[in-house]
Structures are given as C-alpha cells and as structure tokens.
C-alpha positions, 0 to 999 in steps of 0.5 A, a space after each residue: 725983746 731986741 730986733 737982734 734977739 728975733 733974728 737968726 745969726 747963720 753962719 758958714 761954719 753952721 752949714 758946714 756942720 750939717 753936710 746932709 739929710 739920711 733919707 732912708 727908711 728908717 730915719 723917714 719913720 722916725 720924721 713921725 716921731 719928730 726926729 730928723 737925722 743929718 750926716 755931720 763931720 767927726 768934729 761936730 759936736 752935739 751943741 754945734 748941731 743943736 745951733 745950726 738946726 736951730 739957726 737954719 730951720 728955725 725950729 727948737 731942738 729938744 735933744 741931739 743924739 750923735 752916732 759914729 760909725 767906724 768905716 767897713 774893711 772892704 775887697 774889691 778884685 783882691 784889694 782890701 779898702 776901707 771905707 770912710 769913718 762917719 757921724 750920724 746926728 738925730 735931733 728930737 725936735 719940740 712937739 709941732 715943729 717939723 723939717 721937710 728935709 726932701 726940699 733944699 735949704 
C-alpha cells in the first residue's frame, strides 16, 4: 500500500459539509447503535457526507441517511416568520468505531 493510500486528504469544502453535531436525546441514543448525526447544508449530499465523516474521523461508514426538514410558519407579537429549512445526516458507522461528538475536532 502506498503512503498516500494511508493518509487521509481533508479538505475545506469536508468541513464545510458537517456544519455540527445533534446532541440531543434522541441522536445520544442512537450513539448505542453506532449512529451519529450531523447538521449538514441543503446541498450536501449523502456520499459527500460518507467522505468527510470518513476522512476527519477516520472512521468507516457503513450507510448515511439524509432528512430535510422544511422550516416552521412561526408568529411573533403578530408577525408571521419562517424558520430556516435544513438537512439532518445519520451516518451508521461499522461495528467497533465510534465518534465522541462532545469533544471538538
């Protein structure tokens, strides 16, 4: 194996696609499972996740799941708003690897 084969090309534009972790209590459950789940942009798409998960974490990702979610119609003092739209990604991770998302990359 080549020595540019071990290493991992991080680019910008892969820490650009994972904008932050979901902590709540649902995606902290679903660590047990080995899923992870990332805030990413409307255009990110499920491979470009798969890579930047992959290349920043080294770990292997066995499936990524992407879930748009258009934003709420919400009124304040008689002002309708709306919330922005956004991307949820929940990568399955192989058996034994794991992400500790409450440290900082």
């Amino acid at each position: 194996m080549k020595k540019s084969d071990k290493t991992n090309n991080v680019t910008a534009k892969m820490y650009d696609t994972l904008l932050r972790p979901v902590i709540t209590e649902k995606s902290m459950s679903s660590s047990e499972a080995g899923k992870v789940v990332f805030m990413v942009p409307l255009s990110a798409t499920k491979d470009e996740v798969k890579a930047a998960v992959e290349a920043i974490f080294n770990v292997k990702v066995t499936k990524v799941n992407t879930v748009k979610q258009a934003g709420k119609v919400k009124s304040f003092r008689g002002h309708e708003g709306v919330r922005s739209d956004y991307k949820k990604a929940v990568v399955t991770l192989a058996e034994g690897q794991n992400i500790d998302v409450t440290a900082g990359i």
